[in-house]
C-alpha positions as CSV (number, residue, x, y, z in Angstrom):
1,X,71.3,-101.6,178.5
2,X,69.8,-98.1,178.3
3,X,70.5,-96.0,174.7
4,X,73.3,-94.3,175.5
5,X,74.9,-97.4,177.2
6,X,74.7,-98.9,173.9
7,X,75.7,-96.1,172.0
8,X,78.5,-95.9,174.0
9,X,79.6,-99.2,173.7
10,X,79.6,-99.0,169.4
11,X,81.7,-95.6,169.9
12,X,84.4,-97.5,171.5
13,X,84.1,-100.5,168.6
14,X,84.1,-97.9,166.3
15,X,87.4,-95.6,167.5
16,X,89.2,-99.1,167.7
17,X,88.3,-100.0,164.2
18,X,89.4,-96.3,163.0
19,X,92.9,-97.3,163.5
20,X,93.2,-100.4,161.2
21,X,91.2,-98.3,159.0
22,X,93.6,-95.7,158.1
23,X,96.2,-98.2,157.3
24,X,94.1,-100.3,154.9
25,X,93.9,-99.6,150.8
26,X,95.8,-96.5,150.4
27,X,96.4,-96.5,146.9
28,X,99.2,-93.4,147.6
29,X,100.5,-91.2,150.3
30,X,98.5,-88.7,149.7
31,X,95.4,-90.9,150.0
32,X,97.0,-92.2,153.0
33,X,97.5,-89.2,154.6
34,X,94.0,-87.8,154.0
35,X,92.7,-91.3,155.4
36,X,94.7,-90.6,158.6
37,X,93.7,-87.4,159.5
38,X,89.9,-88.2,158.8
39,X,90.1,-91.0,161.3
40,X,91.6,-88.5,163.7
41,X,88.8,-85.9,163.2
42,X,86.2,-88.7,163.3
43,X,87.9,-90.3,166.5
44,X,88.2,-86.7,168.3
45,X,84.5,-86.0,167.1
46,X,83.6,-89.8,168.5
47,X,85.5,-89.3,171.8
48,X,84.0,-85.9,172.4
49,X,80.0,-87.8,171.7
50,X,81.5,-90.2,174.9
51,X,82.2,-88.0,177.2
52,X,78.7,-86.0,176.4
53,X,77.5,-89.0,176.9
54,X,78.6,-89.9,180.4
55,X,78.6,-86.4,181.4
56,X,74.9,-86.2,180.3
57,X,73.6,-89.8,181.4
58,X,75.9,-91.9,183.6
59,X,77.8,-89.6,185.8
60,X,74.4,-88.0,186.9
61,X,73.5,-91.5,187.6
62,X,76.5,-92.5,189.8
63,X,75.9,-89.6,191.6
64,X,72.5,-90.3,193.1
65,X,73.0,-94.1,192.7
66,X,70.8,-94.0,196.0
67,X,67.8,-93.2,194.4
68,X,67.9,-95.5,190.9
69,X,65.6,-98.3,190.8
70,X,66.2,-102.0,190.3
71,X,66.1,-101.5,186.5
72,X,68.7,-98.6,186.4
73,X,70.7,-100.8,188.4
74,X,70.5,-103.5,186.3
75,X,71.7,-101.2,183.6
76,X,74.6,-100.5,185.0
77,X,75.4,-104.2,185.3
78,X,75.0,-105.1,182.0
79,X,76.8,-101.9,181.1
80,X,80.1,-102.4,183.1
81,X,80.2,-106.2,182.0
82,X,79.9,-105.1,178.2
83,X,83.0,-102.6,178.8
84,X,85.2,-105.8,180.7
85,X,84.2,-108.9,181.3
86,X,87.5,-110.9,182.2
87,X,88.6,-111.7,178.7
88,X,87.5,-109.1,176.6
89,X,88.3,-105.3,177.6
90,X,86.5,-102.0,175.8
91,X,86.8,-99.1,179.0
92,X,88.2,-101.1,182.3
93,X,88.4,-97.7,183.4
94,X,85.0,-96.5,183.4
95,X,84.3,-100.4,184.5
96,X,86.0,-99.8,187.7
97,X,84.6,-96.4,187.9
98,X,81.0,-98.3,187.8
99,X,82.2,-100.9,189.8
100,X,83.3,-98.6,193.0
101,X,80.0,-96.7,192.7
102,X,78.1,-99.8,193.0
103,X,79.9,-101.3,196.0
104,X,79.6,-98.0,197.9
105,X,75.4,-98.4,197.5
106,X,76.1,-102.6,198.7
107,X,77.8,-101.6,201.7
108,X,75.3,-98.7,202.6
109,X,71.8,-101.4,202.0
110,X,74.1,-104.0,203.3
111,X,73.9,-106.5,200.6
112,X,76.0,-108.9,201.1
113,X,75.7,-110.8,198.0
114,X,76.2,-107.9,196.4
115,X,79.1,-106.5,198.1
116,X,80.9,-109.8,197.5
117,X,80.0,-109.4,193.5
118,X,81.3,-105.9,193.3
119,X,84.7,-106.7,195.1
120,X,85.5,-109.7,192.8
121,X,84.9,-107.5,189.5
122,X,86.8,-104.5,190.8
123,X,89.3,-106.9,191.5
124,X,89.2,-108.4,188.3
125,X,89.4,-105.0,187.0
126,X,92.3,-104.0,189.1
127,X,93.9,-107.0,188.0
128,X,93.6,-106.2,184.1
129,X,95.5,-102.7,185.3
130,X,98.3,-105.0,186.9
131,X,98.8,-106.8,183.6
132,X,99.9,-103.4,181.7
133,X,102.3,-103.1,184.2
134,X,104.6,-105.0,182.8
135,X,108.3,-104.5,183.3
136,X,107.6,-102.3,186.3
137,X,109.8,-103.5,189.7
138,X,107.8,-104.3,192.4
139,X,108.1,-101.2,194.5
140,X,106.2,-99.2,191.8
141,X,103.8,-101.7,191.1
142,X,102.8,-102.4,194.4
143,X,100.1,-99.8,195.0
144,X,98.2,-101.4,192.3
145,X,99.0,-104.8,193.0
146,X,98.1,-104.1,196.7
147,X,94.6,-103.1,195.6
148,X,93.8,-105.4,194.0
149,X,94.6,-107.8,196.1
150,X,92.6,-106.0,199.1
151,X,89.3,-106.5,197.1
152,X,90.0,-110.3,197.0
153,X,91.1,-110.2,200.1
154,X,87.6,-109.0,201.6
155,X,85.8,-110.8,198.9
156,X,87.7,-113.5,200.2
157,X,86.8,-113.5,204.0
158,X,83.5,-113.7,203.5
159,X,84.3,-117.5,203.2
160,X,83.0,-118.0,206.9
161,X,79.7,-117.0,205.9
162,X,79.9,-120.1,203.2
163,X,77.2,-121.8,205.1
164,X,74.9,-119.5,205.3
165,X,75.1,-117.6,201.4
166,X,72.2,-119.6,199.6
167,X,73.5,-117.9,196.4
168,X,75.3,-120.2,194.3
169,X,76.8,-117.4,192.3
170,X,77.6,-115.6,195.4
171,X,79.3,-118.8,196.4
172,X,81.7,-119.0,193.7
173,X,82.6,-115.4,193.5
174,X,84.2,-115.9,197.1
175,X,85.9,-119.1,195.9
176,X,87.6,-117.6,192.9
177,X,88.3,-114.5,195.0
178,X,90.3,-116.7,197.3
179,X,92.2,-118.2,194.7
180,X,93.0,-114.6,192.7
181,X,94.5,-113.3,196.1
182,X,97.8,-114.9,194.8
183,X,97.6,-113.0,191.8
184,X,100.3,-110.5,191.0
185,X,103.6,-109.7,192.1
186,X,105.2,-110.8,195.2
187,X,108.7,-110.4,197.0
188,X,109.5,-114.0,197.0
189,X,108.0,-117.3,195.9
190,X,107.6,-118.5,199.2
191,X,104.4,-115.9,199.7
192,X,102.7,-116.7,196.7
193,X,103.0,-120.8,197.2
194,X,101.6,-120.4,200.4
195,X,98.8,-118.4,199.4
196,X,97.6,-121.2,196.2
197,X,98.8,-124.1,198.8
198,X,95.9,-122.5,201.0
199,X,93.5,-121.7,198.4
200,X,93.8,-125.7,197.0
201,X,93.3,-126.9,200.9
202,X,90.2,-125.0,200.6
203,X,88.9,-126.2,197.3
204,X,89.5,-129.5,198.1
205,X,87.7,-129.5,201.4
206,X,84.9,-132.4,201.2
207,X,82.7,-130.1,203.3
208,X,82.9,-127.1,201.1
209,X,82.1,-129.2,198.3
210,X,79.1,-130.4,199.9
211,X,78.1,-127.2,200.4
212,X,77.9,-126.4,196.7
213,X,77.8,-129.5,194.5
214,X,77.0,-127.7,191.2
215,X,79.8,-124.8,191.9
216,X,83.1,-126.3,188.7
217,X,85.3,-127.2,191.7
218,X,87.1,-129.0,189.5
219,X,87.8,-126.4,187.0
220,X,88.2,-124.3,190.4
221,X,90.7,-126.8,191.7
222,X,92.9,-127.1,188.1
223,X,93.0,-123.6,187.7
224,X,94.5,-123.1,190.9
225,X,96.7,-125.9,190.4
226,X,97.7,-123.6,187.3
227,X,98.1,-120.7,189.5
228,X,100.6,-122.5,191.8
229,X,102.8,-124.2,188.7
230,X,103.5,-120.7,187.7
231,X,103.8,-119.1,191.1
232,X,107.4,-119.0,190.8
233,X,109.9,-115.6,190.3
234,X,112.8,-115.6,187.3
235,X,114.7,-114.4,190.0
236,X,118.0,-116.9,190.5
237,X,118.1,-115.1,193.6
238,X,114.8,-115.9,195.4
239,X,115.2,-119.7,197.2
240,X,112.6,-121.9,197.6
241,X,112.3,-124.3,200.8
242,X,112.3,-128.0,200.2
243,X,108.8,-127.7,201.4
244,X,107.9,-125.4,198.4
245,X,109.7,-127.3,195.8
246,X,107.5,-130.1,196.6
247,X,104.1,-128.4,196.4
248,X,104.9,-126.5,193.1
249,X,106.0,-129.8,191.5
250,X,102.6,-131.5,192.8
251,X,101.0,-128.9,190.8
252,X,103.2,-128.9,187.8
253,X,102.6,-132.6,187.1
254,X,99.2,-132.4,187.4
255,X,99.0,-129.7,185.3
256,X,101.5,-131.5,182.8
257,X,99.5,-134.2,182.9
258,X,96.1,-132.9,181.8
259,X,97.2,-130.7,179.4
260,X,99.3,-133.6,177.8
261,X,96.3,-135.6,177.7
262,X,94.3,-133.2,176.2
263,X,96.7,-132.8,173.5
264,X,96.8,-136.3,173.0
265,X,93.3,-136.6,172.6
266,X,93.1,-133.9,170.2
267,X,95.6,-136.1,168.2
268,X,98.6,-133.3,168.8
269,X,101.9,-133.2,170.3
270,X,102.3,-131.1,173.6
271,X,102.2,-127.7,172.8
272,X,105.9,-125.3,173.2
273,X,104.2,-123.5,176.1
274,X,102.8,-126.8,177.7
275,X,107.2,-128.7,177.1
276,X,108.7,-125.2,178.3
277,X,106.6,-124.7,181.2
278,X,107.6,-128.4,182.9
279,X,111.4,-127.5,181.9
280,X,111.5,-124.7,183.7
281,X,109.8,-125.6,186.5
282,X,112.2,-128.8,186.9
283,X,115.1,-126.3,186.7
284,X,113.9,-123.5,189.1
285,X,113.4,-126.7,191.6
286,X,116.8,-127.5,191.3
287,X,116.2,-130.5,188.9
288,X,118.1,-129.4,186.1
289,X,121.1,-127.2,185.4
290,X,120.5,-123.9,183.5
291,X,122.5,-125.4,180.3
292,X,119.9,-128.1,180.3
293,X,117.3,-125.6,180.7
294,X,118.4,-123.2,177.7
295,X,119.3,-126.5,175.4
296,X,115.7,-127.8,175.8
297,X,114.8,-123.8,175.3
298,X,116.7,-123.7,172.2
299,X,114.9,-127.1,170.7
300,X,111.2,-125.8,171.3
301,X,112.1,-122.4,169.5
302,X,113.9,-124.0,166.8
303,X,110.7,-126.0,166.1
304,X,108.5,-123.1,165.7
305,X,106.8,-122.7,162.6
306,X,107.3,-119.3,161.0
307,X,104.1,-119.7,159.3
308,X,101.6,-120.3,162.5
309,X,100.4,-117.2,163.5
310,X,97.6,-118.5,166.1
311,X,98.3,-118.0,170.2
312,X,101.0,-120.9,169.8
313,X,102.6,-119.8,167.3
314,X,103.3,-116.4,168.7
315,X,104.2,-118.0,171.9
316,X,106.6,-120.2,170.6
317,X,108.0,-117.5,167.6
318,X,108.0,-114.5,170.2
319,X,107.3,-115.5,174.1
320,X,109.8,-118.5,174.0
321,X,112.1,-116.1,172.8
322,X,112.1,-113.7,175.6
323,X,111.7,-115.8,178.2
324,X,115.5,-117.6,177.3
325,X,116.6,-113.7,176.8
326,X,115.3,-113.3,180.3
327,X,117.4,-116.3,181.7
328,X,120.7,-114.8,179.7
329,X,120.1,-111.6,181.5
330,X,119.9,-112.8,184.7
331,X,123.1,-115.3,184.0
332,X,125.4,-113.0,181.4
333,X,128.5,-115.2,181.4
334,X,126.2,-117.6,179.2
335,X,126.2,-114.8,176.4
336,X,129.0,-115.2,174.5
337,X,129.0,-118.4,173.7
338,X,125.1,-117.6,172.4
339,X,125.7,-114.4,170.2
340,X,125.0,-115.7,167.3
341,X,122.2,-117.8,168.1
342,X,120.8,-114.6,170.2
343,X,121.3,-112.6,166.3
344,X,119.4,-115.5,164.6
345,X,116.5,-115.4,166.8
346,X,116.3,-111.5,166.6
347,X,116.0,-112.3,162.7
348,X,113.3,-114.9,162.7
349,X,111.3,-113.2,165.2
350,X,111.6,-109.8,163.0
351,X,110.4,-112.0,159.5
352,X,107.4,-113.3,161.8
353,X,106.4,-109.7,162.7
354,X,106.7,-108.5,159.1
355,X,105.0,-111.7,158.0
356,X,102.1,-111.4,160.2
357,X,98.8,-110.6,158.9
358,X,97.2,-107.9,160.3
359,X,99.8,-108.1,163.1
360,X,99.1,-104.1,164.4
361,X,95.6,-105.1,165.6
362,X,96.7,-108.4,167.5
363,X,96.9,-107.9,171.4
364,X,98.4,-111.1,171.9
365,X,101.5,-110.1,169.4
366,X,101.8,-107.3,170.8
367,X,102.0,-108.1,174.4
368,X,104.8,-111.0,173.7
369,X,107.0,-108.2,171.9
370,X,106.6,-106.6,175.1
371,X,107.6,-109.0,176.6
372,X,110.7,-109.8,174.5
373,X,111.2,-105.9,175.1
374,X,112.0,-106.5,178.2
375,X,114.2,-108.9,178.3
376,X,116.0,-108.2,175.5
377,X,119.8,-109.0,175.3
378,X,121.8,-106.7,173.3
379,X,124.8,-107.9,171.4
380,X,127.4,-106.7,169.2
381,X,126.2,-107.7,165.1
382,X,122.3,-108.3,166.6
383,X,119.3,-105.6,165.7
384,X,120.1,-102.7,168.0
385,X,117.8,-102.4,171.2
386,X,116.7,-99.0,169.6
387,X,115.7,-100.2,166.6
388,X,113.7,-102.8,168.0
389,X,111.8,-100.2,169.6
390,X,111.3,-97.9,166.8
391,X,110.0,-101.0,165.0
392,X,107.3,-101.5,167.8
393,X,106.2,-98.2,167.8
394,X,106.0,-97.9,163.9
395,X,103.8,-101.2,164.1
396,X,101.8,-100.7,167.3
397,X,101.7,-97.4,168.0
398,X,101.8,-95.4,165.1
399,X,100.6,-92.1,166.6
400,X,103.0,-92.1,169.6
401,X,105.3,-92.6,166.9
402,X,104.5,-89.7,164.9
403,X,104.3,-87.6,168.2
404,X,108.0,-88.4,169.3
405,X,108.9,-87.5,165.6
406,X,107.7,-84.7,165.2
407,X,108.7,-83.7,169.1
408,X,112.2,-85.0,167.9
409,X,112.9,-82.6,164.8
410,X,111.6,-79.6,166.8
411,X,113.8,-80.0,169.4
412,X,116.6,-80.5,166.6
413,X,115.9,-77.6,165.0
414,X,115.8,-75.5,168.5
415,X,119.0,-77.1,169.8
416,X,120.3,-75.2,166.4
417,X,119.4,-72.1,167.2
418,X,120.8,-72.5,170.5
419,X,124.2,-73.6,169.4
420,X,124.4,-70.7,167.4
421,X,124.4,-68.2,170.1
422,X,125.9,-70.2,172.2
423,X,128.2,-72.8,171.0
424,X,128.5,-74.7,174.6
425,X,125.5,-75.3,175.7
426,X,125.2,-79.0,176.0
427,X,128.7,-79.5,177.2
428,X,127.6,-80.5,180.3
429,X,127.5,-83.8,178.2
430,X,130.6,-86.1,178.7
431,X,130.6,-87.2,174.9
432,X,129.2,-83.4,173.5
433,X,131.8,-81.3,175.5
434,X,134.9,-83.5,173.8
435,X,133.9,-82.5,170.2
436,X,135.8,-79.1,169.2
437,X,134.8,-78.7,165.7
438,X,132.0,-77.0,165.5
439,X,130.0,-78.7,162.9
440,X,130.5,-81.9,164.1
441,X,129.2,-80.7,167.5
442,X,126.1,-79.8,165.8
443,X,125.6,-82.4,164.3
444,X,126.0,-84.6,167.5
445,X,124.0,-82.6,169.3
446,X,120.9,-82.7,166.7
447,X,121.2,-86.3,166.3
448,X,120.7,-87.1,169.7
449,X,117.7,-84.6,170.0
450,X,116.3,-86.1,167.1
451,X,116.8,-89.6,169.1
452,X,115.8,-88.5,172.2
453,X,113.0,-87.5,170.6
454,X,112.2,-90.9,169.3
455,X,112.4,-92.9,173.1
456,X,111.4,-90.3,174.6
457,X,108.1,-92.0,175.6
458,X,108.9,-95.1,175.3
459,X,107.5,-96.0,178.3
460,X,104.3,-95.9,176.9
461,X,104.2,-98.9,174.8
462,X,103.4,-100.9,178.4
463,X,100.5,-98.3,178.9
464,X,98.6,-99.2,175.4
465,X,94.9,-99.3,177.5
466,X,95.6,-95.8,177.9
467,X,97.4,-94.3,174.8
468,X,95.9,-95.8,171.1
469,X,92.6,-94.8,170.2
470,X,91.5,-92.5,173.2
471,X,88.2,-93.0,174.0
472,X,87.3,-90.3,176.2
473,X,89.4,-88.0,178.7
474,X,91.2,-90.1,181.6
475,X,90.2,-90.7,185.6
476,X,92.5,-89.4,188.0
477,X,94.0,-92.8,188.5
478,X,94.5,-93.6,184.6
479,X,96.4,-90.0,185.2
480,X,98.3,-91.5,187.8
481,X,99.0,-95.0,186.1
482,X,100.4,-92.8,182.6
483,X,102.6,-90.6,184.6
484,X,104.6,-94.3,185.5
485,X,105.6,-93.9,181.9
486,X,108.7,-92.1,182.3
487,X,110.4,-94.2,185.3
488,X,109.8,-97.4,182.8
489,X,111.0,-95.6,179.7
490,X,113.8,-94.6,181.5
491,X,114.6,-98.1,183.3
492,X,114.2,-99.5,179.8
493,X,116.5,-97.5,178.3
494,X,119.0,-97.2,180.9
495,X,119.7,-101.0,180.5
496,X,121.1,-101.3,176.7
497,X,124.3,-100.0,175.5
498,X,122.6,-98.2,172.5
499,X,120.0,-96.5,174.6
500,X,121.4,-96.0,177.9
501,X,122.2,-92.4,177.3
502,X,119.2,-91.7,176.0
503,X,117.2,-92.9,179.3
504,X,117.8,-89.4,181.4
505,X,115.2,-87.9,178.4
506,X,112.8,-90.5,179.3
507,X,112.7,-90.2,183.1
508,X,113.0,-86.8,183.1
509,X,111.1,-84.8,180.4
510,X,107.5,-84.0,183.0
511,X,109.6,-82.9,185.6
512,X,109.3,-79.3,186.5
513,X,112.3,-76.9,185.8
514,X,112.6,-75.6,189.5
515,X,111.4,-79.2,191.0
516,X,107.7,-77.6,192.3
517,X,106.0,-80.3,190.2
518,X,106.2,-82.5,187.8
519,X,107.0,-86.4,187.9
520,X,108.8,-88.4,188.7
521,X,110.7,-87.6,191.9
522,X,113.7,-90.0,191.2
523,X,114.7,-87.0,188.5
524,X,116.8,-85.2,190.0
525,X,117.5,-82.5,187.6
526,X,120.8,-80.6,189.1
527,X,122.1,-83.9,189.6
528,X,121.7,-84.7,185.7
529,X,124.2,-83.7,183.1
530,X,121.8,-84.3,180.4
531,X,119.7,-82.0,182.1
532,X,119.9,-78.9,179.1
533,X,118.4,-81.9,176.2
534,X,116.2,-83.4,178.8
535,X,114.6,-79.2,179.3
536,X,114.5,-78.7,175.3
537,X,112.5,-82.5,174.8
538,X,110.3,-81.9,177.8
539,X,109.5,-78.4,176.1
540,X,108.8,-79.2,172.9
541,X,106.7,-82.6,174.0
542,X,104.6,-80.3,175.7
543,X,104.4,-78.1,173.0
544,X,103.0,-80.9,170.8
545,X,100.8,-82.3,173.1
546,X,98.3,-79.1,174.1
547,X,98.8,-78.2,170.3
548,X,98.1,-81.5,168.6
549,X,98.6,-84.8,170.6
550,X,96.8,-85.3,173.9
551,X,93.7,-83.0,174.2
552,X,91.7,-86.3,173.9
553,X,92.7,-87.5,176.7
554,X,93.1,-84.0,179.0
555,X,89.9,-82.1,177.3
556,X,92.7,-79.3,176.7
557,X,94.1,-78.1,173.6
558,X,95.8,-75.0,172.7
559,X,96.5,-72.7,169.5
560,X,100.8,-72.8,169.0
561,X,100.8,-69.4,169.9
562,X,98.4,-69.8,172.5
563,X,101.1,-72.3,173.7
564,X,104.3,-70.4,173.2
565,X,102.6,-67.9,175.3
566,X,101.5,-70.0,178.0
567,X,105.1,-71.7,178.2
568,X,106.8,-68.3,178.6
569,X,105.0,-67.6,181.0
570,X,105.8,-70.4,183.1
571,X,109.6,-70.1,182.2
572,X,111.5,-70.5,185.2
573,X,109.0,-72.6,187.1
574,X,107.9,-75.4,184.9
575,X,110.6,-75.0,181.7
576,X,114.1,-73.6,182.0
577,X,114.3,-70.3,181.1
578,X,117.0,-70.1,179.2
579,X,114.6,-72.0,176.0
580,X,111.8,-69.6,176.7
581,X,113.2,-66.9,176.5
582,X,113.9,-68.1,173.0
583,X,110.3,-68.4,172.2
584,X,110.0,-64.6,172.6
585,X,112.0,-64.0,169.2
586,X,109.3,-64.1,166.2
587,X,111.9,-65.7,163.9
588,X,112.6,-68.6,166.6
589,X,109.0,-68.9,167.4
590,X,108.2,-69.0,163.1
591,X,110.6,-71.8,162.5
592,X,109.4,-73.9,165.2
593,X,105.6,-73.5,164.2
594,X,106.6,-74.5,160.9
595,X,108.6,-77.4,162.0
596,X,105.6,-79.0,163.8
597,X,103.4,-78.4,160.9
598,X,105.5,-79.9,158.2
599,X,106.9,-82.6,160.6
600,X,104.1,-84.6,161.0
601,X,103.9,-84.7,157.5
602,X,107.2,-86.4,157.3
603,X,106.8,-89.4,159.4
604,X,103.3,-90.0,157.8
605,X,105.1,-90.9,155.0
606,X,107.2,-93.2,157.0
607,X,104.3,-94.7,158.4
608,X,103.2,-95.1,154.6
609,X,106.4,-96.7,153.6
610,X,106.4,-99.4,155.9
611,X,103.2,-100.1,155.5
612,X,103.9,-100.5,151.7
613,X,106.5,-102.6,152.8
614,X,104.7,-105.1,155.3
615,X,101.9,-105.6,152.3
């Protein structure tokens, strides 16, 4: 790699370090604090070097890729395979930024080989996108989905050429594309069995094989046996034909098998995630009842060691857990008799979390308390779904956390002022317009500013290739991909009892005042009756983020009066202008400033505390 590839590369090592760094050996808060905002002035500083960086060297490049030379090319190989490689992921958005540039020069020199390369690791990179989209229904995930599929697709079809590709690399990459087509989501089982049933007929074609004796076919053919054993939805609703029944449990056994005999030769017992995977195959195929299924669920949890914190432990303390939420979810009538087991498993998976060491830095904790997230199932005496969330965004993303804060006592304190000239202004809410008293009406209404505030972005914990440690500015379709924030906030939230009525704040708070712009377009903002909270937290989010929280990401940052100034101006278009027309008192305006200033402050010390707390 060239100099600046390299330097590139330790800048993004370095920003990701800075965040375990500032929550390491603070003797006191004050130390603490200082700590933090040094790594945030070395990360901004670090993040501004990047983008020099491509904007001096690569993007120059990309744009007359036509005219570099085999060893610039070469480069830029080694480059985009340092920033993802499949397992390991630094930039996967300037990776598939790289990625596209290069197969636009294959397809003009008409290199195959290399055409065939490039689609399989855009794919791939497409694919790591599809993973953070977890949560997201189909519909909104299928433009990404679809994409990434294409490029395995075409990768894929170059299979008739098979004969006459010498390259054994080459070779492979259309084999594996063929088998990743079937990655993703899909409407029913029945498309994605047929799809891995096609891809195995292939693999274990004789004359293929022949073809390309030293290609893994039969890693090729196991991992695709892997790919059909969990090809199936947790949707009760989605049938399987007899015919499908019987290939997925082909693949399950063999799968079962192997990985059983593995175990045994390691001396160990078969893993949770190895036991729950044949369960629930057997009962999605009709071969056990649900009760059986959730029974055999609750054995493998209550067998977890609290004290393993390696890929099977959190699998079995956190995974297991979510996947028998998800199964209550879908089948609710089995919930009461299982509240209490439901508010012992909340509890043990909580201890693990606290437990963990260094748990804010470990991807694979985090994304299983994603998916327990998800799936979550509320009940009456259990940790509330809301605290839950705080918890994950004190742990994993502390400076999202500190942004919906801080974005949560300004809009308090505004919603104040506004009360005070004019007592009924949030009684277009149900629960707000029944409280006469005054104070107590305040007090409501501050509180659920304050929480509003809080899940406000919630929707971001799915998005955290995007949010922690900003690297550089975004693409236009990392843009795109964070705007999808607010319909899975709000979808989130909408589905509990203790956040549903904090989900219209969620899905609503980028969407434009007059309905011109903004995002997305299932807010409908006349149609809301939380619409008057959802204007005050978009406004103040918006304040915080040109002010303080987002210029790494959008190159833009603002003074707060700058701000104020710029968000009168568009009162009426983008923000209602009954709250900026506030802004234009000097007393209004003073309080507010202050309020972001020593807010901040605040939940610093929060972050401090339980930090103190987990050590």
């Amino acid at each position: 790699m060239q100099a600046y590839q390299e330097e590139y590369i330790a800048n993004l090592k370095e920003i990701a370090g800075l965040a375990l760094q500032g929550r390491q050996n603070a003797r006191s808060f004050d130390a603490y604090l200082e700590c933090q905002l040094q790594c945030k002035e070395q990360e901004e500083k670090t993040a501004a070097r990047n983008m020099k960086l491509l904007r001096d060297n690569l993007f120059p490049l990309l744009d007359c890729l036509f005219e570099a030379d085999s060893r610039q090319l070469q480069n830029l190989e080694e480059f985009a395979g340092a920033l993802f490689d499949g397992r390991n992921e630094l930039d996967v958005g300037l990776f598939c930024q790289i990625r596209r540039a290069l197969l636009s020069m294959a397809r003009m020199q008409k290199d195959r080989n290399g055409i065939i390369r490039q689609l399989y690791w855009l794919g791939m990179g497409y694919n790591c996108y599809c993973t953070k989209l977890i949560g997201l229904d189909l519909p909104v995930a299928d433009s990404y989905t679809s994409q990434m599929r294409l490029c395995f697709m075409e990768a894929a079809a170059y299979l008739k050429y098979f004969d006459e590709i010498h390259d054994s690399e080459t070779k492979g990459y259309i084999l594996r594309s063929r088998a990743n087509v079937s990655l993703g989501q899909f409407k029913s089982p029945s498309e994605k069995i047929h799809l891995v049933k096609y891809s195995l007929q292939i693999l274990q074609d004789k004359w293929y094989q022949e073809k390309a004796p030293e290609l893994p076919w039969d890693r090729y053919i196991y991992m695709t046996h892997m790919q059909m054993a969990a090809s199936l939805s947790r949707s009760k609703e989605k049938a399987m034909t007899p015919q499908d029944v019987a290939d997925v449990m082909e693949s399950v056994y063999v799968v079962h098998d192997r990985q059983c005999a593995e175990a045994k030769a390691r001396g160990d017992q078969p893993s949770a995630k190895i036991s729950f995977s044949y369960d629930s195959i057997n009962y999605y195929c009709g071969l056990d009842s649900l009760d059986g299924l959730l029974r055999k669920t609750e054995i493998l949890i209550d067998a977890a060691d609290g004290t393993d914190y390696s890929a099977g432990g959190i699998y079995a303390m956190i995974s297991l857990p979510a996947f028998y939420c998800n199964f209550l979810q879908e089948n609710p009538e089995k919930i009461p008799e299982r509240t209490e087991y439901l508010d012992s498993l909340y509890r043990r998976a909580s201890n693990y979390v606290e437990r963990f060491p260094q748990a804010s830095g470990n991807e694979s904790l985090f994304f299983a308390l994603r998916q327990l997230m998800i799936a979550f199932v509320e009940t009456k005496n259990s940790i509330s779904y809301g605290d839950f969330l705080r918890r994950l965004l004190i742990r994993f993303m502390p400076e999202t956390y500190v942004h919906s804060c801080t974005v949560g006592k300004a809009a308090a304190a505004f919603c104040s002022i506004l009360l005070t000239e004019e007592p009924g202004f949030f009684d277009d809410i149900v629960f707000i317009r029944e409280i006469t008293d005054f104070r107590e009406k305040e007090d409501a209404v501050t509180d659920y500013a304050l929480k509003g505030g809080l899940y406000h972005d919630i929707g971001k914990i799915s998005f955290t290739n995007l949010y922690p440690g900003a690297a550089r500015q975004w693409f236009e379709d990392e843009y795109a991909m964070a705007r999808l924030h607010t319909q899975l906030g709000g979808e989130r939230l909408a589905k509990q009892q203790s956040t549903e009525r904090f989900a219209p704040v969620a899905l609503g708070h980028h969407s434009w005042y007059d309905g011109s712009e903004g995002y997305p377009e299932s807010y409908i903002r006349l149609e809301c009756p939380y619409r008057q909270m959802v204007d005050v937290i978009g406004l103040m989010d918006w304040l915080d983020n040109v002010t303080y929280s987002t210029h790494l990401r959008t190159g833009v940052q603002r003074t707060f009066q700058e701000a104020v100034r710029e968000a009168t101006r568009l009162g009426g278009k983008r923000f209602s202008p009954l709250l900026t027309e506030r802004l234009t008192d000097s007393s209004s305006r003073e309080q507010l400033a202050e309020i972001f200033r020593n807010s901040r402050r605040e939940v610093y010390r929060q972050l401090y505390e339980a930090e103190q707390k987990a050590v």
